[in-house]
MIRO-834100 format. One line per field, with one value per residue: residue in three letters; residue number from 1; z, y, x of N, C-alpha, C in turn. Coordinates in nm, 2 decimals, padded with zeros to 4 digits. Example, Ala and Ser with C-alpha at 12.3 -4.5 7.8 and 13.67 -1.06 7.14 Angstrom:
BEGIN
resn: [ALA / SER]
resi: [1 / 2]
nZ: [00.78 / 00.71]
nY: [-00.57 / -00.22]
nX: [01.32 / 01.28]
caZ: [00.78 / 00.71]
caY: [-00.45 / -00.11]
caX: [01.23 / 01.37]
cZ: [00.78 / 00.79]
cY: [-00.33 / 00.00]
cX: [01.32 / 01.29]
//
This chain:
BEGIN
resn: [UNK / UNK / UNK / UNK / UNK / UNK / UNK / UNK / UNK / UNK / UNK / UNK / UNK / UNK / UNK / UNK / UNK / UNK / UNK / UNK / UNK / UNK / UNK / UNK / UNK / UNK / UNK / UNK / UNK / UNK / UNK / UNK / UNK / UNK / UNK / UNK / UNK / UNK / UNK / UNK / UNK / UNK / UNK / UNK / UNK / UNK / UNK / UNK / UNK / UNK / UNK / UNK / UNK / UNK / UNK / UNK / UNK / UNK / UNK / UNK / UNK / UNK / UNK / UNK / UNK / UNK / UNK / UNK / UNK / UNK / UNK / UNK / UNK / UNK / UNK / UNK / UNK / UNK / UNK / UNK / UNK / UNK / UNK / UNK / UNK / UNK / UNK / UNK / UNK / UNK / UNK / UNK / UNK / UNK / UNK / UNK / UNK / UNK / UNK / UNK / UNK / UNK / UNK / UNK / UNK / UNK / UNK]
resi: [1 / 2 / 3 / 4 / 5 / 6 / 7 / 8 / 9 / 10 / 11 / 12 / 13 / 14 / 15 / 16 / 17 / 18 / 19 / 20 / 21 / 22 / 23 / 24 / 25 / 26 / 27 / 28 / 29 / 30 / 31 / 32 / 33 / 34 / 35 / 36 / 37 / 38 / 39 / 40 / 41 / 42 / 43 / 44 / 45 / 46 / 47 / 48 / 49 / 50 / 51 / 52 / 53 / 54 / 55 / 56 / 57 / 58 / 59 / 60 / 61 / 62 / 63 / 64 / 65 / 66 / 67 / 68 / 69 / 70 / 71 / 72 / 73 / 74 / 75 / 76 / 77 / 78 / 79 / 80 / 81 / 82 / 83 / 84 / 85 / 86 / 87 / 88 / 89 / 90 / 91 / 92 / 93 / 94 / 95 / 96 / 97 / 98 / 99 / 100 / 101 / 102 / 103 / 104 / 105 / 106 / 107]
nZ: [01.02 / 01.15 / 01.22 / 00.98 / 00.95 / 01.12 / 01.04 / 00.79 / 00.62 / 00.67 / 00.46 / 00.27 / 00.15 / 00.27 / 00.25 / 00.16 / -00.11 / -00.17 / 00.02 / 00.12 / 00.03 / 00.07 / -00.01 / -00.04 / -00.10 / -00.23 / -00.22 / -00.47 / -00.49 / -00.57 / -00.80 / -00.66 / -00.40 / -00.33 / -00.31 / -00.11 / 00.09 / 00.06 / 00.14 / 00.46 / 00.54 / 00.49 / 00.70 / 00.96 / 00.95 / 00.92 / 01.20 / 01.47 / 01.57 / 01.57 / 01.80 / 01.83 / 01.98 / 02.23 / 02.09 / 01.91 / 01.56 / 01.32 / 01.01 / 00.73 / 00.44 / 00.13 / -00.13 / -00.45 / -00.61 / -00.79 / -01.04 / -01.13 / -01.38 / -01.50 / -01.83 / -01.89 / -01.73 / -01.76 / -01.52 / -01.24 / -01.22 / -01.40 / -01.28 / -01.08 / -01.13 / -01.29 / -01.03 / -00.89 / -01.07 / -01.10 / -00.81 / -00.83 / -01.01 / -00.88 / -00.63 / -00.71 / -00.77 / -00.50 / -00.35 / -00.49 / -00.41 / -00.13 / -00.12 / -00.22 / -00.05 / 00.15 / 00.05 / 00.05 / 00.30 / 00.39 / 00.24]
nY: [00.34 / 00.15 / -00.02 / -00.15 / -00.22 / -00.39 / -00.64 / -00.67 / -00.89 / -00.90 / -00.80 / -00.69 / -00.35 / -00.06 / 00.24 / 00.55 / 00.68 / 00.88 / 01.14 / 00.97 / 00.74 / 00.41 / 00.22 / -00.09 / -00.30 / -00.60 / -00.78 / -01.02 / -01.18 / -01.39 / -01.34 / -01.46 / -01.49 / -01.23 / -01.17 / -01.23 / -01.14 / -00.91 / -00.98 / -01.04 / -00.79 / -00.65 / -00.76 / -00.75 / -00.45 / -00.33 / -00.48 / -00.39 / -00.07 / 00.27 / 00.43 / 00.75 / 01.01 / 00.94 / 00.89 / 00.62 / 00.52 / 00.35 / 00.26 / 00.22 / 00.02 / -00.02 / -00.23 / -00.29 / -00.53 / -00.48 / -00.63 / -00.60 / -00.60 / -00.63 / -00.65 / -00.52 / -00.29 / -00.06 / 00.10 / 00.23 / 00.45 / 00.41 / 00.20 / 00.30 / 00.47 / 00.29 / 00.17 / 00.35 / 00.40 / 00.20 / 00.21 / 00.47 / 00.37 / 00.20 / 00.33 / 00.52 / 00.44 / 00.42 / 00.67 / 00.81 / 00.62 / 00.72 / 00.97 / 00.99 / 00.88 / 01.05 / 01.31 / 01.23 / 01.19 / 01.44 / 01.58]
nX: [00.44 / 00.64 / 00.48 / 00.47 / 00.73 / 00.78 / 00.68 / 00.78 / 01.07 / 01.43 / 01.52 / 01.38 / 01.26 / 01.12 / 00.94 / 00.80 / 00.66 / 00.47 / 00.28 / 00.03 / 00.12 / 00.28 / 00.59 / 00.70 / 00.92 / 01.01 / 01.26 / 01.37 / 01.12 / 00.90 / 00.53 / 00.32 / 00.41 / 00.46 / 00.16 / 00.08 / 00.21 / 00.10 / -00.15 / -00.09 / 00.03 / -00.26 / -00.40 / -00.27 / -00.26 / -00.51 / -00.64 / -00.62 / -00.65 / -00.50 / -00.33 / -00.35 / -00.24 / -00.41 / -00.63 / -00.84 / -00.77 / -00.91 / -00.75 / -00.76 / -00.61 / -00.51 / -00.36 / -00.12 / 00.03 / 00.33 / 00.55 / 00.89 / 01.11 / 01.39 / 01.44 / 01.16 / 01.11 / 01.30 / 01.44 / 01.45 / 01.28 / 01.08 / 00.96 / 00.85 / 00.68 / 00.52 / 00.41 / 00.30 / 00.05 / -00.05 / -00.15 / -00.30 / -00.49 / -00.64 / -00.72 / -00.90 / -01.18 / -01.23 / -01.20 / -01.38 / -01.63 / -01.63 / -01.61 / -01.93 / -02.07 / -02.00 / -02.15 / -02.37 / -02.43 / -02.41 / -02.62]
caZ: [00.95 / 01.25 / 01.25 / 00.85 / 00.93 / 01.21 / 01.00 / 00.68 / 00.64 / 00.67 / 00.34 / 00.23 / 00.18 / 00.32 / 00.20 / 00.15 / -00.26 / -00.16 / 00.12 / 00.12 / -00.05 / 00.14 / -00.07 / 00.06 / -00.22 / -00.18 / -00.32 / -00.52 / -00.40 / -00.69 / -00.74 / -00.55 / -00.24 / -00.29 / -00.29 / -00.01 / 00.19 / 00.11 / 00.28 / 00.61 / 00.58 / 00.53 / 00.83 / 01.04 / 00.98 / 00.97 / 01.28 / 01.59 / 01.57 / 01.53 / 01.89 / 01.84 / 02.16 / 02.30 / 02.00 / 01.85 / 01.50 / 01.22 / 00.88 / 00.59 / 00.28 / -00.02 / -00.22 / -00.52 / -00.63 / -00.97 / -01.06 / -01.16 / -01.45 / -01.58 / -01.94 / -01.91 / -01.69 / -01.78 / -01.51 / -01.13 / -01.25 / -01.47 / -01.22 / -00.98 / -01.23 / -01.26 / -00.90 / -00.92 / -01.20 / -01.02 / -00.71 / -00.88 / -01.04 / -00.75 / -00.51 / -00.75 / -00.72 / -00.37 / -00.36 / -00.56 / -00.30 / -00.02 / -00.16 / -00.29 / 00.09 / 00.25 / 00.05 / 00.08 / 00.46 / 00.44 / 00.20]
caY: [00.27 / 00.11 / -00.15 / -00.24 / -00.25 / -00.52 / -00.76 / -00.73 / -00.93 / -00.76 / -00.79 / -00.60 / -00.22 / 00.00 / 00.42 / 00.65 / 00.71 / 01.00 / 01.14 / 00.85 / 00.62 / 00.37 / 00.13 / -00.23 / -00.33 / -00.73 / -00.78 / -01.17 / -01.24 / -01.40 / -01.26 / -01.49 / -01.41 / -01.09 / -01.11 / -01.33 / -01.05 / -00.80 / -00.98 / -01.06 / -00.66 / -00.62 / -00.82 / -00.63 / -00.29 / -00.34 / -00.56 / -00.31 / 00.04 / 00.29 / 00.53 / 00.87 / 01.15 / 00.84 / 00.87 / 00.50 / 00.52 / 00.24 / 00.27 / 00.13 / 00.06 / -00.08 / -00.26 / -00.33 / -00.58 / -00.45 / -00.70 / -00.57 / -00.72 / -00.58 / -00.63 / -00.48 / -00.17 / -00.08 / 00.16 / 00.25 / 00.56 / 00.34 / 00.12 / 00.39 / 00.55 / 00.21 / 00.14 / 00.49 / 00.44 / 00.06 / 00.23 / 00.55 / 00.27 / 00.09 / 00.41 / 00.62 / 00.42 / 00.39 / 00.76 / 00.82 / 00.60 / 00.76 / 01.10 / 00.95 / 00.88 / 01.19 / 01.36 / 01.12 / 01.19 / 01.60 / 01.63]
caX: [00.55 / 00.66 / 00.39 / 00.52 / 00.88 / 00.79 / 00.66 / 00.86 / 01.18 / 01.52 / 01.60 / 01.27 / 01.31 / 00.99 / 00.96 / 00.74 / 00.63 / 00.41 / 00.24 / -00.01 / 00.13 / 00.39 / 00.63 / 00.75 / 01.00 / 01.04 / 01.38 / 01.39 / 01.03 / 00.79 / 00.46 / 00.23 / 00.48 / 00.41 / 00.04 / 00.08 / 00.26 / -00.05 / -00.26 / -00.06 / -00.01 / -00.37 / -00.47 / -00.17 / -00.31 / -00.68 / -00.67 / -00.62 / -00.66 / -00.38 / -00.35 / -00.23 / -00.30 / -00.55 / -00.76 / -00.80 / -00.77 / -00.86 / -00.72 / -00.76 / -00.54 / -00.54 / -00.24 / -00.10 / 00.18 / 00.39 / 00.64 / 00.99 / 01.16 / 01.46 / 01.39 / 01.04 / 01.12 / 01.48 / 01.51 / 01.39 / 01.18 / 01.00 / 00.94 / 00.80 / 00.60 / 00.41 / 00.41 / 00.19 / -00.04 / -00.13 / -00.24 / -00.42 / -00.57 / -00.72 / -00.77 / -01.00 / -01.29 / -01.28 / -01.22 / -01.53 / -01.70 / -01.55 / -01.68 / -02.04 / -02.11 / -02.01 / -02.21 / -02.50 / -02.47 / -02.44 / -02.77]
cZ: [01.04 / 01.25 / 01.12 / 00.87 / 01.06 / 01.15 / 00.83 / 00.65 / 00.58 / 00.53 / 00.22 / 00.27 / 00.15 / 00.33 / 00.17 / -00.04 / -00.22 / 00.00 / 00.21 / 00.08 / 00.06 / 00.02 / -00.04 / -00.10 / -00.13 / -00.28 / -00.36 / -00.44 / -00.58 / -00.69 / -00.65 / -00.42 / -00.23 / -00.28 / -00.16 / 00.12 / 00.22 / 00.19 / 00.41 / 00.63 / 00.62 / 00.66 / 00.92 / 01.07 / 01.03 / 01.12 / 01.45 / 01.51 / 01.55 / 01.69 / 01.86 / 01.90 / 02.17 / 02.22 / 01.92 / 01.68 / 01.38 / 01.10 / 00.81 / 00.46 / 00.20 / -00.10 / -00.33 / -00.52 / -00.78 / -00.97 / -01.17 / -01.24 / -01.54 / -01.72 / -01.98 / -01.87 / -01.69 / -01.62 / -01.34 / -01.16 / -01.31 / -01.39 / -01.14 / -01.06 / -01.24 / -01.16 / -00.86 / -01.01 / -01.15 / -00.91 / -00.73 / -00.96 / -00.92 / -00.66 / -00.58 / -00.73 / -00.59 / -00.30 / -00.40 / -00.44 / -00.20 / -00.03 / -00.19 / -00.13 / 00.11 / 00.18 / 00.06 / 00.24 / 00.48 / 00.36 / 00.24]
cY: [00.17 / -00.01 / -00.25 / -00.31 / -00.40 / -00.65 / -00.77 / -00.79 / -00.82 / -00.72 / -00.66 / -00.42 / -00.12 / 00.17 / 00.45 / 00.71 / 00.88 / 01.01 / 01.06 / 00.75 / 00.54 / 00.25 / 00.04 / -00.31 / -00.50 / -00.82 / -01.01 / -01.24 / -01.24 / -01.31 / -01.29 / -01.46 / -01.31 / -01.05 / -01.17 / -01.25 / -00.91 / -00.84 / -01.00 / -00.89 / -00.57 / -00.64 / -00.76 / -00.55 / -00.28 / -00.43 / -00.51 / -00.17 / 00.14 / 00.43 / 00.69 / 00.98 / 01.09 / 00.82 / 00.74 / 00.56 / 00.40 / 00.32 / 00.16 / 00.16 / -00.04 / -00.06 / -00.32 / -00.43 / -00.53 / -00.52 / -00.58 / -00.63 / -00.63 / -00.51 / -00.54 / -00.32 / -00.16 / 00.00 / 00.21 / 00.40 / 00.49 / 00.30 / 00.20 / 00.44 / 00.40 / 00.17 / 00.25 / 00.46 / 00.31 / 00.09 / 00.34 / 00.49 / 00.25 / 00.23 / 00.51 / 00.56 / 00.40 / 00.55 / 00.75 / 00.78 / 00.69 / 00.90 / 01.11 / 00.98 / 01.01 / 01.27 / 01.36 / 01.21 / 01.36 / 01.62 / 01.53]
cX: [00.61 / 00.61 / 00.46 / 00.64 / 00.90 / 00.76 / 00.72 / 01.01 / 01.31 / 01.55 / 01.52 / 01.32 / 01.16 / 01.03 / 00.81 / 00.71 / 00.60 / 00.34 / 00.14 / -00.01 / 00.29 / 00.42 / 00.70 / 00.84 / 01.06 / 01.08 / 01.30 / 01.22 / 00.88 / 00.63 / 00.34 / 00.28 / 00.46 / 00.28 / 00.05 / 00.12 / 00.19 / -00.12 / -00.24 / -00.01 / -00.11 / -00.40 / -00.37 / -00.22 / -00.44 / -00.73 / -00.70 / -00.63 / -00.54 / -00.43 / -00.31 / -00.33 / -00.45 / -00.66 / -00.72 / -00.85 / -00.77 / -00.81 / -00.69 / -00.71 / -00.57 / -00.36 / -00.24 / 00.02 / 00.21 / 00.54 / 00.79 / 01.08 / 01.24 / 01.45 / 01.24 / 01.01 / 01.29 / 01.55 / 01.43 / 01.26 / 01.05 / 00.89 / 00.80 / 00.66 / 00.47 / 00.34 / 00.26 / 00.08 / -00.11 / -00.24 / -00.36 / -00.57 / -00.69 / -00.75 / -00.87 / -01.10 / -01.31 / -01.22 / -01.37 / -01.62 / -01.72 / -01.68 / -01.84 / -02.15 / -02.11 / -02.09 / -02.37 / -02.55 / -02.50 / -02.57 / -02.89]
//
């Protein structure tokens, strides 16, 4: 979290959805700025490794943007709930993969 909170502006507010899921809420920010801010987080994370007890660690994520629009989501639950259903979106198939391999490699 550390690494995110360094490069998002102060106004930006960075949490925790679920135990893998992290949320970067980017208050008055259209939505090409906001894709614009996945990819300078992509290239952030995926660029060095991540240390922890001397072992280098890559990781890789995968983001969505879901636009916030009063009229459309009346209500922050809403909101969240899409925020969710965006990324279950996008992370099952690459689950699936994920899983396709490893079993590839144990049989």
């Amino acid at each position: 979290m550390s690494r995110l909170v360094k490069i998002v502006r102060d106004t930006d507010l960075v949490g925790m959805l679920d135990e893998n899921k992290i949320c970067v809420l980017l208050s008055m920010t259209p939505e090409q700025g906001s894709k614009l801010a996945i990819r300078r987080v992509l290239k952030t994370f995926h660029s060095e490794p991540f240390v922890i007890n001397d072992i280098p660690l890559m990781i890789k994520l995968a983001a969505v943007s879901v636009s916030f629009h009063q009229e459309r989501r009346a209500n922050l639950k809403a909101f969240l709930k899409a925020i969710n259903t965006e990324m279950n979106t996008l992370i099952k198939p690459i689950k699936n993969w994920l899983l396709l391999n490893e079993s590839k490699e144990q049989g």
